[in-house]
Biotite code that builds the C-alpha atoms (Angstrom):
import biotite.structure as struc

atoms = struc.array([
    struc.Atom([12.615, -13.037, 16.554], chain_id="A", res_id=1, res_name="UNK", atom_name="CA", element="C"),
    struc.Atom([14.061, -9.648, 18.290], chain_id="A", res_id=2, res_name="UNK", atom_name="CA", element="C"),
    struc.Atom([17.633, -9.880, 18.128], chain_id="A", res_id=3, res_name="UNK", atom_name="CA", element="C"),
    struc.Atom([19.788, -9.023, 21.459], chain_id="A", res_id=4, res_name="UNK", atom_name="CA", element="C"),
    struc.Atom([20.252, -5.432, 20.449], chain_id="A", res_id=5, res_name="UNK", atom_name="CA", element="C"),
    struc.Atom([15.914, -5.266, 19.655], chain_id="A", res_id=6, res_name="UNK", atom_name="CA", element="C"),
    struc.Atom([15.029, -6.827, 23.443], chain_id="A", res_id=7, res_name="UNK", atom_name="CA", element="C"),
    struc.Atom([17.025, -4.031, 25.082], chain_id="A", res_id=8, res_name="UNK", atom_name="CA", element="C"),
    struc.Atom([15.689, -1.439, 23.198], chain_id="A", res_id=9, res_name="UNK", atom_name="CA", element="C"),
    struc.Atom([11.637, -2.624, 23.345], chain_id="A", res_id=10, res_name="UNK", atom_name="CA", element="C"),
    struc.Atom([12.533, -2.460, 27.006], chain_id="A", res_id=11, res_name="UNK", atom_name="CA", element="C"),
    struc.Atom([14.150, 0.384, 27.647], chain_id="A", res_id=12, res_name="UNK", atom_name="CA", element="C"),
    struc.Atom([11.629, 1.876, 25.382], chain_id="A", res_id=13, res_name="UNK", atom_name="CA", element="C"),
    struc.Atom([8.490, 0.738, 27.202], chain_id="A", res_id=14, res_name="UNK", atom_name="CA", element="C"),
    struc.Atom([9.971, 1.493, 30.378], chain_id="A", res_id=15, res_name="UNK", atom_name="CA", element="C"),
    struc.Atom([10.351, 5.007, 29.907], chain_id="A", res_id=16, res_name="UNK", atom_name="CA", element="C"),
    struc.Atom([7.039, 5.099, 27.769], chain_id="A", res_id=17, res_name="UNK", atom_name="CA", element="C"),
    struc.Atom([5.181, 3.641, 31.166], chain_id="A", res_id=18, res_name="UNK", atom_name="CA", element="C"),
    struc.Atom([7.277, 5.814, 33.461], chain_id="A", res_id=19, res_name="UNK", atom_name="CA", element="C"),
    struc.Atom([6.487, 8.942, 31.750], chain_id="A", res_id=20, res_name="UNK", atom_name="CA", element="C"),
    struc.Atom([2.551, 7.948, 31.619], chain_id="A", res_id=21, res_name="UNK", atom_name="CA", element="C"),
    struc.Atom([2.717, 7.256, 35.354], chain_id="A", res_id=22, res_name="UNK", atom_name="CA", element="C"),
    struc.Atom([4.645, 10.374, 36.208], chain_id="A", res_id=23, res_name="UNK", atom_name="CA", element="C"),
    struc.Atom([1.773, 12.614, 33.864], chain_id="A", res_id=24, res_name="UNK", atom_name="CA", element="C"),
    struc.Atom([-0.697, 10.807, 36.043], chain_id="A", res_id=25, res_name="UNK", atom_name="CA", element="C"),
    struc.Atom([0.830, 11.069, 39.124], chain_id="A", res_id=26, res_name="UNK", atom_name="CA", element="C"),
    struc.Atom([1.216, 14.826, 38.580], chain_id="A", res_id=27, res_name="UNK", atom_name="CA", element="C"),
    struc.Atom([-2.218, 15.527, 37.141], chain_id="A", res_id=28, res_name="UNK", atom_name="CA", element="C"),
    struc.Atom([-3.834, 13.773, 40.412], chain_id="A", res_id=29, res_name="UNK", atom_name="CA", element="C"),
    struc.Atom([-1.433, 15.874, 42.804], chain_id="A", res_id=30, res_name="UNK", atom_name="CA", element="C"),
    struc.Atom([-2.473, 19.355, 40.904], chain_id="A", res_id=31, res_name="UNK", atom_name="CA", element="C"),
    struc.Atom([-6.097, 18.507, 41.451], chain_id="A", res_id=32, res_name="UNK", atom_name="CA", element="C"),
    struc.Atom([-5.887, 17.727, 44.669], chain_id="A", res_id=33, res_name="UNK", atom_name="CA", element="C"),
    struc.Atom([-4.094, 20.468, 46.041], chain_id="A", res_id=34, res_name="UNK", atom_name="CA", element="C"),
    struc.Atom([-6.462, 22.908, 43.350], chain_id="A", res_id=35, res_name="UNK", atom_name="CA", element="C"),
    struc.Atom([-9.191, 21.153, 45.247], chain_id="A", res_id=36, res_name="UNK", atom_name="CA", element="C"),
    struc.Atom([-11.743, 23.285, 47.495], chain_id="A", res_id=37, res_name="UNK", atom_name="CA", element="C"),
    struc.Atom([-12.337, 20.492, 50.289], chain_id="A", res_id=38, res_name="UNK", atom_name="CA", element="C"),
    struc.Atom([-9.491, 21.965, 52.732], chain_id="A", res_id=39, res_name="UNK", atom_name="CA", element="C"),
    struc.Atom([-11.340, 25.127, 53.264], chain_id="A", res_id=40, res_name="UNK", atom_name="CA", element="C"),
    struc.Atom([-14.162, 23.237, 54.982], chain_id="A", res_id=41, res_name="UNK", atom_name="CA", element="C"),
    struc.Atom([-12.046, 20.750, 56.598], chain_id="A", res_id=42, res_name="UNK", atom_name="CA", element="C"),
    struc.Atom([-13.526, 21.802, 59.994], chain_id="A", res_id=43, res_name="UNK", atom_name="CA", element="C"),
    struc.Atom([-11.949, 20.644, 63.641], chain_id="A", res_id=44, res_name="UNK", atom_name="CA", element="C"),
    struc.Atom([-15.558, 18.445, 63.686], chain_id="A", res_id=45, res_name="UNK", atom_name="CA", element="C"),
    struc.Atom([-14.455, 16.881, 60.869], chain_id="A", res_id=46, res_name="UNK", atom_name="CA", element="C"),
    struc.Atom([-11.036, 15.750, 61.884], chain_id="A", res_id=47, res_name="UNK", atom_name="CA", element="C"),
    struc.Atom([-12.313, 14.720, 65.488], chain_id="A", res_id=48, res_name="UNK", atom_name="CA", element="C"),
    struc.Atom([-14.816, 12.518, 63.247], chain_id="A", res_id=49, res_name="UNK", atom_name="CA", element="C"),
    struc.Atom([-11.943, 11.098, 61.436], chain_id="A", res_id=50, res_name="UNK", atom_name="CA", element="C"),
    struc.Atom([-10.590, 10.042, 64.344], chain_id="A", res_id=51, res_name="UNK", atom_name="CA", element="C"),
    struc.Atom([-13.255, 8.431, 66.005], chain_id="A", res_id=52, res_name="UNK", atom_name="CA", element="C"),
    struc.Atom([-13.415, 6.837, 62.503], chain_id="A", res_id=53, res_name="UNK", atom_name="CA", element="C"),
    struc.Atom([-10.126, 5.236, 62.796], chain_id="A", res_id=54, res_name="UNK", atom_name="CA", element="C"),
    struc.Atom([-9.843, 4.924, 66.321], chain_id="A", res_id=55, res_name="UNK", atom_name="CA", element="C"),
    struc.Atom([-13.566, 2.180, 66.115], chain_id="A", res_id=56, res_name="UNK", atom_name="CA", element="C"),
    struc.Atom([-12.111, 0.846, 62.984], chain_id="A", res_id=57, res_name="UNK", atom_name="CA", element="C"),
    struc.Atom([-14.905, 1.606, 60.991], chain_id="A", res_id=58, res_name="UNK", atom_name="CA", element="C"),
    struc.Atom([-13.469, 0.570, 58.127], chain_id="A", res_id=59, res_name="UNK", atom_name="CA", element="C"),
    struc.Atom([-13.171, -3.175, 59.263], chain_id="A", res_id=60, res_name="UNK", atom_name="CA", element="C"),
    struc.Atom([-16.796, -3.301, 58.113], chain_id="A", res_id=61, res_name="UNK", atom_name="CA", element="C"),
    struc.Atom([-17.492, -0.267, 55.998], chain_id="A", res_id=62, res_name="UNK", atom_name="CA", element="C"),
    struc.Atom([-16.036, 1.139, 52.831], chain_id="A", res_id=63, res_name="UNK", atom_name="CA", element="C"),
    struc.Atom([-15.250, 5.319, 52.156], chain_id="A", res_id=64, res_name="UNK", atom_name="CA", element="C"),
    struc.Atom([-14.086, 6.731, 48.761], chain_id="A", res_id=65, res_name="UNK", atom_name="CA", element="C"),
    struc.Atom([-12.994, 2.965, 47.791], chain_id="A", res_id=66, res_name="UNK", atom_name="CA", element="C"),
    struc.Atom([-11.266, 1.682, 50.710], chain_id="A", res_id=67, res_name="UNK", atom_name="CA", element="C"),
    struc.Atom([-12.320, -0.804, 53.219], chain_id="A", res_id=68, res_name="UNK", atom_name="CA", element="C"),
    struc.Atom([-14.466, -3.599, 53.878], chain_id="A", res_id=69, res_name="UNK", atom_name="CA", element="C"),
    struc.Atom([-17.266, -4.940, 51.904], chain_id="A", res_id=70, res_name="UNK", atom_name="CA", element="C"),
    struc.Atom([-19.164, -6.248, 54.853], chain_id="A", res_id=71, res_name="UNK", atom_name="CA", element="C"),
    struc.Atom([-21.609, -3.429, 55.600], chain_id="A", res_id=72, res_name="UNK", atom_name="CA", element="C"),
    struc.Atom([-23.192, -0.353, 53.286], chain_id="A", res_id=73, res_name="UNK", atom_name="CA", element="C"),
    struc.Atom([-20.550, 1.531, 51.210], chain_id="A", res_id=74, res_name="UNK", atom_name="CA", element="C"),
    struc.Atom([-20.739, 5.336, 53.351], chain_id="A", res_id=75, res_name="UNK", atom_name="CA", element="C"),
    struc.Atom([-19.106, 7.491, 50.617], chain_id="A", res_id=76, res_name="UNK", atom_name="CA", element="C"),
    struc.Atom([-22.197, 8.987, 50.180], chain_id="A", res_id=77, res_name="UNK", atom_name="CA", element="C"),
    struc.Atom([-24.527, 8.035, 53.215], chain_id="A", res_id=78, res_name="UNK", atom_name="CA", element="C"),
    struc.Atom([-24.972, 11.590, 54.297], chain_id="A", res_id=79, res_name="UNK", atom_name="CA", element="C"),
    struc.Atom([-26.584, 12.526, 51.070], chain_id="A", res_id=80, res_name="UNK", atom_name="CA", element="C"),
    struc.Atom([-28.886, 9.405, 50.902], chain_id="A", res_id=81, res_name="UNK", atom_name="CA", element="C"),
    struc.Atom([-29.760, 9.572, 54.877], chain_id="A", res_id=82, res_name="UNK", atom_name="CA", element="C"),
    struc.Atom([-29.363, 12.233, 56.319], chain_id="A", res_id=83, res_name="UNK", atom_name="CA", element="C"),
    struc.Atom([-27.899, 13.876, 59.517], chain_id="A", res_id=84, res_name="UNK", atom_name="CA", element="C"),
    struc.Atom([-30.785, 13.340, 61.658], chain_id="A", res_id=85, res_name="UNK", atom_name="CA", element="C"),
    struc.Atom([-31.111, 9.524, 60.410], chain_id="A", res_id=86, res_name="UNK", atom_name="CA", element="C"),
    struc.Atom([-27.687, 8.908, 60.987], chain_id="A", res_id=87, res_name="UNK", atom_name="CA", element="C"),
    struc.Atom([-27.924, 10.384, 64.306], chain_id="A", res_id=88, res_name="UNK", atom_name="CA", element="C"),
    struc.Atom([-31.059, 8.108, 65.553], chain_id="A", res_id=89, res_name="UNK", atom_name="CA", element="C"),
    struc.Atom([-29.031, 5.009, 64.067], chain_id="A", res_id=90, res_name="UNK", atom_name="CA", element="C"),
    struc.Atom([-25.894, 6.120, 65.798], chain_id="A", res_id=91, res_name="UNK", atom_name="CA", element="C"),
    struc.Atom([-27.301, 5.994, 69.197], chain_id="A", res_id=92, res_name="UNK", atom_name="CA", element="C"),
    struc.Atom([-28.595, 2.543, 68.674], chain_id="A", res_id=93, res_name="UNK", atom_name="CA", element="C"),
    struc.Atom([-28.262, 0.745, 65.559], chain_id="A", res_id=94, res_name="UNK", atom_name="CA", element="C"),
    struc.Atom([-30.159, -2.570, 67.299], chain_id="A", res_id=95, res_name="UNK", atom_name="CA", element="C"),
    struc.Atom([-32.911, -0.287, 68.686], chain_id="A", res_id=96, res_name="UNK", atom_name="CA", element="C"),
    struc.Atom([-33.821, 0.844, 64.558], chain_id="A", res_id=97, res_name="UNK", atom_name="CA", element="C"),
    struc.Atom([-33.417, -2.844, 63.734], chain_id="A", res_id=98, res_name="UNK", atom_name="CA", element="C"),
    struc.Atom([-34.029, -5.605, 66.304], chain_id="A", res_id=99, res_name="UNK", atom_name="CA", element="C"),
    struc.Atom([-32.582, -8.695, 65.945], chain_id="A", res_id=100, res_name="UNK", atom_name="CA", element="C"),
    struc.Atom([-31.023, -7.962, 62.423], chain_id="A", res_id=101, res_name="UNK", atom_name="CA", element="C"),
    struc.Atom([-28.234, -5.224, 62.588], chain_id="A", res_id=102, res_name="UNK", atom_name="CA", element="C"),
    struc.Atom([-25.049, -6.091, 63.320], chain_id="A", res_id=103, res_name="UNK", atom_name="CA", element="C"),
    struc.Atom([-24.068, -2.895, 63.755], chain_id="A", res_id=104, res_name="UNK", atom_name="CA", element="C"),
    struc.Atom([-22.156, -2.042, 67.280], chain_id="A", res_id=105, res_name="UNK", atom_name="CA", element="C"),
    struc.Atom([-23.582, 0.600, 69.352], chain_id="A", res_id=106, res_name="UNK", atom_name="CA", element="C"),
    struc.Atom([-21.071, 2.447, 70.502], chain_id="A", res_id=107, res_name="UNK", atom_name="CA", element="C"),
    struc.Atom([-20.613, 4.472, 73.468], chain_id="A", res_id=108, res_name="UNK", atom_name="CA", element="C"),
    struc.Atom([-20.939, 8.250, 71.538], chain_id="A", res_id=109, res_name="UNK", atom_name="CA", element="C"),
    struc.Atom([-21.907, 11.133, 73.090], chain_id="A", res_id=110, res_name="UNK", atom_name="CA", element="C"),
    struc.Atom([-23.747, 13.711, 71.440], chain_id="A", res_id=111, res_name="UNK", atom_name="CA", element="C"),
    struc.Atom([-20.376, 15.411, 70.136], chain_id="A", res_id=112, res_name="UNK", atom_name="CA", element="C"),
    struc.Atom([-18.984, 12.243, 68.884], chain_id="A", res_id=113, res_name="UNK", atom_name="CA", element="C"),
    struc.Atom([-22.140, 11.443, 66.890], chain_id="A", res_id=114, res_name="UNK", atom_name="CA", element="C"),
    struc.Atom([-22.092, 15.172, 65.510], chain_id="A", res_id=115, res_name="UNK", atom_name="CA", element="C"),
    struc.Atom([-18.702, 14.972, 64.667], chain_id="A", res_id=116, res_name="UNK", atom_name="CA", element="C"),
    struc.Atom([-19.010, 11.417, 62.422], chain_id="A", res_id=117, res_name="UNK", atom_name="CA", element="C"),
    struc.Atom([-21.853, 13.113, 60.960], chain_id="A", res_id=118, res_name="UNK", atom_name="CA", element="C"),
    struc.Atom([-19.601, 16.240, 59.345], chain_id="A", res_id=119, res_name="UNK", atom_name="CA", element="C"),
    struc.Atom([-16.797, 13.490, 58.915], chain_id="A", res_id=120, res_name="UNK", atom_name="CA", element="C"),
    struc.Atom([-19.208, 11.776, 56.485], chain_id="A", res_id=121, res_name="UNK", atom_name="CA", element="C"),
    struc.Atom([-20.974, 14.989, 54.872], chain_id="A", res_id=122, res_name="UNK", atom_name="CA", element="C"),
    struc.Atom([-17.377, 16.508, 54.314], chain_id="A", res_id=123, res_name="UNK", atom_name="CA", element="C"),
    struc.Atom([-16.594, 13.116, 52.894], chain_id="A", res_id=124, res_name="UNK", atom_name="CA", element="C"),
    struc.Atom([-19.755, 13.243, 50.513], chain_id="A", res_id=125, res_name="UNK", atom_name="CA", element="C"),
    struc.Atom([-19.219, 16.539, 49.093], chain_id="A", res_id=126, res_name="UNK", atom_name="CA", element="C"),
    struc.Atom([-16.085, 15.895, 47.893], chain_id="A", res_id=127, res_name="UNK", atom_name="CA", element="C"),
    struc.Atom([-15.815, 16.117, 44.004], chain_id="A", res_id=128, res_name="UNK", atom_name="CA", element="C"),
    struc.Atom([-15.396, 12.577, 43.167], chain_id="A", res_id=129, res_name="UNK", atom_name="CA", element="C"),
    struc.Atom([-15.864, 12.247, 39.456], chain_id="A", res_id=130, res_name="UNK", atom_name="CA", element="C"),
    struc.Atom([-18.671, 10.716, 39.708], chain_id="A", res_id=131, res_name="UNK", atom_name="CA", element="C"),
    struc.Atom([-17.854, 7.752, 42.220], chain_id="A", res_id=132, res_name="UNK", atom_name="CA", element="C"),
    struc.Atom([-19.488, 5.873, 43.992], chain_id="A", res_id=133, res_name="UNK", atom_name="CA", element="C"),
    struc.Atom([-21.846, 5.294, 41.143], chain_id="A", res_id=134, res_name="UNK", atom_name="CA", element="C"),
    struc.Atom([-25.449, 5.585, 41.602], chain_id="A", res_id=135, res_name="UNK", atom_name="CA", element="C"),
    struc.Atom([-27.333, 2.331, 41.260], chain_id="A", res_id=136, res_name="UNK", atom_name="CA", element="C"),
    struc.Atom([-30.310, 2.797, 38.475], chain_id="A", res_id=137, res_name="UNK", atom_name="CA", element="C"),
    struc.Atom([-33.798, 2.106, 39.538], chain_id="A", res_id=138, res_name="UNK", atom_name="CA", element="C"),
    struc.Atom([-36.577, 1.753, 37.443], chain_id="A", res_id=139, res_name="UNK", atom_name="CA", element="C"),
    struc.Atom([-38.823, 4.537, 37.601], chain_id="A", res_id=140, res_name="UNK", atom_name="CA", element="C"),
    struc.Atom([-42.904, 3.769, 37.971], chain_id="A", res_id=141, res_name="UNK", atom_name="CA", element="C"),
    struc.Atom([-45.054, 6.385, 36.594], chain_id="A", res_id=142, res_name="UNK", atom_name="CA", element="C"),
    struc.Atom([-47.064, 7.249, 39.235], chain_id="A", res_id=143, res_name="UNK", atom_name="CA", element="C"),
    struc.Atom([-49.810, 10.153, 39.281], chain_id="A", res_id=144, res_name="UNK", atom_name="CA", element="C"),
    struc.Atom([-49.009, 12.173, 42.587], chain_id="A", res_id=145, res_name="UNK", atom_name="CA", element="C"),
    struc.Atom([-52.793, 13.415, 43.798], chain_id="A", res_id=146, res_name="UNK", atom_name="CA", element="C"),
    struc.Atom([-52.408, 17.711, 44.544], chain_id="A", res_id=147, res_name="UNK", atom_name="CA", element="C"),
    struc.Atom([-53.164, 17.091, 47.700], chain_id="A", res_id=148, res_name="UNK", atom_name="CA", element="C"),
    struc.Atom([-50.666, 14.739, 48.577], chain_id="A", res_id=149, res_name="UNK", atom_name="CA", element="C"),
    struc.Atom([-48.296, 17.478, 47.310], chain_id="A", res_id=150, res_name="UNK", atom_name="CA", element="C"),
    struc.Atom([-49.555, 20.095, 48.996], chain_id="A", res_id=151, res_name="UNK", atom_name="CA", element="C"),
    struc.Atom([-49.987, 18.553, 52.323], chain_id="A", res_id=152, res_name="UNK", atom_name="CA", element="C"),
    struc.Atom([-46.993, 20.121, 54.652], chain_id="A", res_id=153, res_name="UNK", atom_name="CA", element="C"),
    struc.Atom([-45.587, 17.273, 56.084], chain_id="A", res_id=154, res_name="UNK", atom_name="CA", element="C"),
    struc.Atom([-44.059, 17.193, 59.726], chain_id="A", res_id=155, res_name="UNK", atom_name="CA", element="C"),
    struc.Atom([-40.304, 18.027, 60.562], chain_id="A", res_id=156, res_name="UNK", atom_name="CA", element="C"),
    struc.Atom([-39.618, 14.435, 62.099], chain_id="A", res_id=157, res_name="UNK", atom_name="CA", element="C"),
    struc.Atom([-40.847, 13.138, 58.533], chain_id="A", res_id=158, res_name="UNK", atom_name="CA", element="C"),
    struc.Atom([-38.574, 15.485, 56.016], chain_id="A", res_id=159, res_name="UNK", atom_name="CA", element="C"),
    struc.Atom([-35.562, 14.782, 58.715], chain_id="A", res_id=160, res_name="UNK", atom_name="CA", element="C"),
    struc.Atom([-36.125, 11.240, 59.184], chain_id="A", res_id=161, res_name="UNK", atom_name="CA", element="C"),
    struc.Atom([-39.036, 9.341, 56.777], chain_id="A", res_id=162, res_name="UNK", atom_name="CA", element="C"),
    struc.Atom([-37.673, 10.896, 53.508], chain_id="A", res_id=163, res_name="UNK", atom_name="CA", element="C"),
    struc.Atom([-34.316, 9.059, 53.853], chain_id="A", res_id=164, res_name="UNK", atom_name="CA", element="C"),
    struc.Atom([-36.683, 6.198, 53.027], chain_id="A", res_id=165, res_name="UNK", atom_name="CA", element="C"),
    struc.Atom([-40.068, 7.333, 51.240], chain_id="A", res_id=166, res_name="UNK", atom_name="CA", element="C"),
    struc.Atom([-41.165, 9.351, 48.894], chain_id="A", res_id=167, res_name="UNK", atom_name="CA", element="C"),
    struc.Atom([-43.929, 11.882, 48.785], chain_id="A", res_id=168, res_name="UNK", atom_name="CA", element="C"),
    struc.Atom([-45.092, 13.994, 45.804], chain_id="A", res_id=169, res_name="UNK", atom_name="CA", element="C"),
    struc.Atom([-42.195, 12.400, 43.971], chain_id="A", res_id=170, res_name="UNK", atom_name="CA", element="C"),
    struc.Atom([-39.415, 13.920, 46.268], chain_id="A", res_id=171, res_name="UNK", atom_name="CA", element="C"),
    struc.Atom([-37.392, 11.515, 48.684], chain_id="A", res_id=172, res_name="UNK", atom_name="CA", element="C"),
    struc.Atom([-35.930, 8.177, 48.903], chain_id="A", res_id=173, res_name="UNK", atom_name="CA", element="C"),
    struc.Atom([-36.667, 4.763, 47.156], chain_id="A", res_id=174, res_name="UNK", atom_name="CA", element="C"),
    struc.Atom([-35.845, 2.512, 49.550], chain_id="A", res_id=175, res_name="UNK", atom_name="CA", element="C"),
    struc.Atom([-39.131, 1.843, 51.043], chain_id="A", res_id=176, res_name="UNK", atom_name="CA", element="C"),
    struc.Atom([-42.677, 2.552, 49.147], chain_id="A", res_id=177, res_name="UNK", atom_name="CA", element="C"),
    struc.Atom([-43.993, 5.418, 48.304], chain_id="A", res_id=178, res_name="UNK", atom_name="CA", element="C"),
    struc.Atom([-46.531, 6.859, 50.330], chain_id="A", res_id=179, res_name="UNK", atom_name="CA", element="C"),
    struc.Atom([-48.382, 9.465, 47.854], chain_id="A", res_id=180, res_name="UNK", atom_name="CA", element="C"),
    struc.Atom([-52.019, 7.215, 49.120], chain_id="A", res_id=181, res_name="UNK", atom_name="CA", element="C"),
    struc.Atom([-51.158, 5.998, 52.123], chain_id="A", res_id=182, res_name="UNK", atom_name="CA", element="C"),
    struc.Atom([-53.827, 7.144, 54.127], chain_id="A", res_id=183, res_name="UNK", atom_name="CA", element="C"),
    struc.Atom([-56.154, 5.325, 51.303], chain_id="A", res_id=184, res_name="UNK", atom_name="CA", element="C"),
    struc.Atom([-54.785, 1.858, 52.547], chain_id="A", res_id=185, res_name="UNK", atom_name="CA", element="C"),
    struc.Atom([-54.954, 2.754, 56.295], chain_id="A", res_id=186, res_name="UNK", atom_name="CA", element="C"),
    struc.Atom([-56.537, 4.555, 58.603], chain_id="A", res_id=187, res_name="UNK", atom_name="CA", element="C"),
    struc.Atom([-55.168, 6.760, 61.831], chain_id="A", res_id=188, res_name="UNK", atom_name="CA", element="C"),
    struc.Atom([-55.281, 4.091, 64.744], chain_id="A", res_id=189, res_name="UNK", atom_name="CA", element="C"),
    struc.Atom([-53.275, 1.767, 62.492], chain_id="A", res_id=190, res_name="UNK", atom_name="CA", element="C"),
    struc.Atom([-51.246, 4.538, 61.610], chain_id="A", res_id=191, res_name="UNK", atom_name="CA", element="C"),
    struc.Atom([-50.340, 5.569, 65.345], chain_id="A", res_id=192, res_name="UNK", atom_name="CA", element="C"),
    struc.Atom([-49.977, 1.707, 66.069], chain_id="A", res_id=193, res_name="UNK", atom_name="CA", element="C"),
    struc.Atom([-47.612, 0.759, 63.146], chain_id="A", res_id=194, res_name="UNK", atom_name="CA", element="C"),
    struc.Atom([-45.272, 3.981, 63.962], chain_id="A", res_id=195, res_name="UNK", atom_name="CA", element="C"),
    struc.Atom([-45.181, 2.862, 67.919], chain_id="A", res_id=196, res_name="UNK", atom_name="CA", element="C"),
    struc.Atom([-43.593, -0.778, 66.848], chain_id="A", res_id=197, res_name="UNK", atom_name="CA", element="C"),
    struc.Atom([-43.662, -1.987, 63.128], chain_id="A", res_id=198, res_name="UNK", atom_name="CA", element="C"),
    struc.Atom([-42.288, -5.012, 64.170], chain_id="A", res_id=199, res_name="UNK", atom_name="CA", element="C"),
    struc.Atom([-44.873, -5.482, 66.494], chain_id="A", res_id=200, res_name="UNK", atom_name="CA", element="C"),
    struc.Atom([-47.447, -4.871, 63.843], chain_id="A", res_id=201, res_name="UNK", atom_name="CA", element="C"),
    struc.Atom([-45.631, -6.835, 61.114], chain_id="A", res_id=202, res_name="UNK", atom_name="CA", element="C"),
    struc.Atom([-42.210, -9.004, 62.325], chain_id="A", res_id=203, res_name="UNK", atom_name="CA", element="C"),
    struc.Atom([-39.483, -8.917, 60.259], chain_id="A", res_id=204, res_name="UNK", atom_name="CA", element="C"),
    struc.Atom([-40.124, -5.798, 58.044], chain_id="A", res_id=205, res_name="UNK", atom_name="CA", element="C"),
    struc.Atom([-37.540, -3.791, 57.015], chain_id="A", res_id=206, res_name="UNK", atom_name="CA", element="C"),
    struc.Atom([-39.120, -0.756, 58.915], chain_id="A", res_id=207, res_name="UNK", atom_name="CA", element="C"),
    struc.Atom([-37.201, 0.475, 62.153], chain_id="A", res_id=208, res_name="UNK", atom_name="CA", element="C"),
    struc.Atom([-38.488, 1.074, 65.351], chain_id="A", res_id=209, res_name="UNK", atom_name="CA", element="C"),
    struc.Atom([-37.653, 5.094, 65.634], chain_id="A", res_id=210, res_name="UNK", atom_name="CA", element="C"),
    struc.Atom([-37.102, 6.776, 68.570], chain_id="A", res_id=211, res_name="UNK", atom_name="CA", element="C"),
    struc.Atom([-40.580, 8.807, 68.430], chain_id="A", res_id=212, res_name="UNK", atom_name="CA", element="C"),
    struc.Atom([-42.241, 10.526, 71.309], chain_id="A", res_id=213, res_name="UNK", atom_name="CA", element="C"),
    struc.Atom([-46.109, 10.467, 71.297], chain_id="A", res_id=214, res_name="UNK", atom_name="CA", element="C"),
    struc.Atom([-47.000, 13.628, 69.915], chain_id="A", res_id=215, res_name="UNK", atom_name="CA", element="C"),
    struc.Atom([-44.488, 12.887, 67.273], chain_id="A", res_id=216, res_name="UNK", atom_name="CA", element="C"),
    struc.Atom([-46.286, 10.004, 66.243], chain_id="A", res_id=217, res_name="UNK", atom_name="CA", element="C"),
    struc.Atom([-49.689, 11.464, 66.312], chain_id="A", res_id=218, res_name="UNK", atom_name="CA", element="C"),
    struc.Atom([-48.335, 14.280, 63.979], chain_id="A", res_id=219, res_name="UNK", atom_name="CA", element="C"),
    struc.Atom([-47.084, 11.554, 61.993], chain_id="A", res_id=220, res_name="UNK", atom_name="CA", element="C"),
    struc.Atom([-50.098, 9.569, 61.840], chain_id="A", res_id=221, res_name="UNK", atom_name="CA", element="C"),
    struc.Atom([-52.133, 12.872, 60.842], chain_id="A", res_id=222, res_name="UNK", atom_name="CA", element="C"),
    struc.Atom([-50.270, 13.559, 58.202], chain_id="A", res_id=223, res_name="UNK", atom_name="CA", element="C"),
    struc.Atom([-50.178, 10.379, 57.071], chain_id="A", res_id=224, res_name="UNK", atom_name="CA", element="C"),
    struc.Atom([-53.200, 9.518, 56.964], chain_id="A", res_id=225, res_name="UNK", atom_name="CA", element="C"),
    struc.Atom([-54.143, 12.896, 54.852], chain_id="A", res_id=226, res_name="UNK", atom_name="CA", element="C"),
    struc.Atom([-52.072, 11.457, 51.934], chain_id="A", res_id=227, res_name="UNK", atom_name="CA", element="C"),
    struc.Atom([-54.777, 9.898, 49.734], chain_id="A", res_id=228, res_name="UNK", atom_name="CA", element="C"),
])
């Protein structure tokens, strides 16, 4: 049993213990940021982004560097796991990609608004984070890549665009399958049919409908269909 006398003193003590932690703290984060690099590239594009991040309340559904809404995908890091030119395509119309599942608004942008969210969201990425947002851990298949698959150049549209989402050779995203033997499983007019309307071809896949032109999807399909 602390006497009167022992209960002021614990007090007092822990209170300037805890104050003088916070203060270290508060003090450490303020000399990192302002040591921090991410001003120098803090570009007018990115503070018009900012803007038209705030001013669409993008943060009533997503969440960036910890704060928002839990509703939609966490964008910390979006630019670095989609890509410009993906973002771009889902930008103009988010229900387009996705038909009858996205609940994603499409809003009015213009070319210069979607370029600006774009560096908003890049500058956003790069920024030295210690490590957050985490990176989920997928288990890796062992897979033996054929040389030609590797070797095969593949088209612009799929290292702006497919790679968000697929992996050739080993190199690209996770989210849908690999596609090292595609052209094994399917042949060219399936191919050019699939890439026209997937869901068409197969309803409810997770595969968007992407704004391709023709010869696009031929180049595609070629290339595809060389991956065996």
């Amino acid at each position: 049993m602390l006497t009167k006398f022992q209960a002021k003193l614990f007090f007092l003590s822990g209170t300037i213990l805890f104050s003088a932690i916070f203060l270290f703290l508060t003090y450490d984060s303020l000399k990192y940021v302002y040591s921090s690099t991410s001003a120098a590239t803090l570009s007018d594009s990115v503070i018009r982004g900012k803007h038209l991040w705030e001013k669409n309340n993008c943060m009533g559904c997503h969440t960036l560097l910890g704060e928002g809404a839990y509703y939609a995908p966490e964008l910390t890091k979006v630019y670095e796991r989609r890509g410009p030119e993906w973002i771009r395509v889902f930008l103009k119309d988010p229900q387009a990609m996705y038909p009858g599942e996205r609940k994603m608004v499409k809003y009015d942008f213009t070319e210069n608004d979607i370029s600006d969210v774009i560096a908003f969201l890049k500058w956003n990425g790069e920024l030295d984070l210690k490590g957050f947002p985490p990176k989920p851990e997928y288990k890796q298949e062992s897979k033996t890549v054929s040389q030609s698959s590797a070797s095969i150049n593949p088209p612009e549209k799929f290292k702006q665009i497919c790679v968000a989402c697929h992996a050739v050779g080993g190199a690209g995203g996770n989210v849908g399958p690999a596609l090292d033997a595609v052209g094994k499983k399917y042949d060219l007019a399936y191919l050019e049919t699939w890439l026209k309307d997937p869901q068409k071809v197969k309803p409810g896949t997770a595969m968007p409908k992407l704004p391709l032109s023709d010869s696009e999807i031929k180049d595609l399909s070629l290339y595809l269909s060389q991956l065996k």
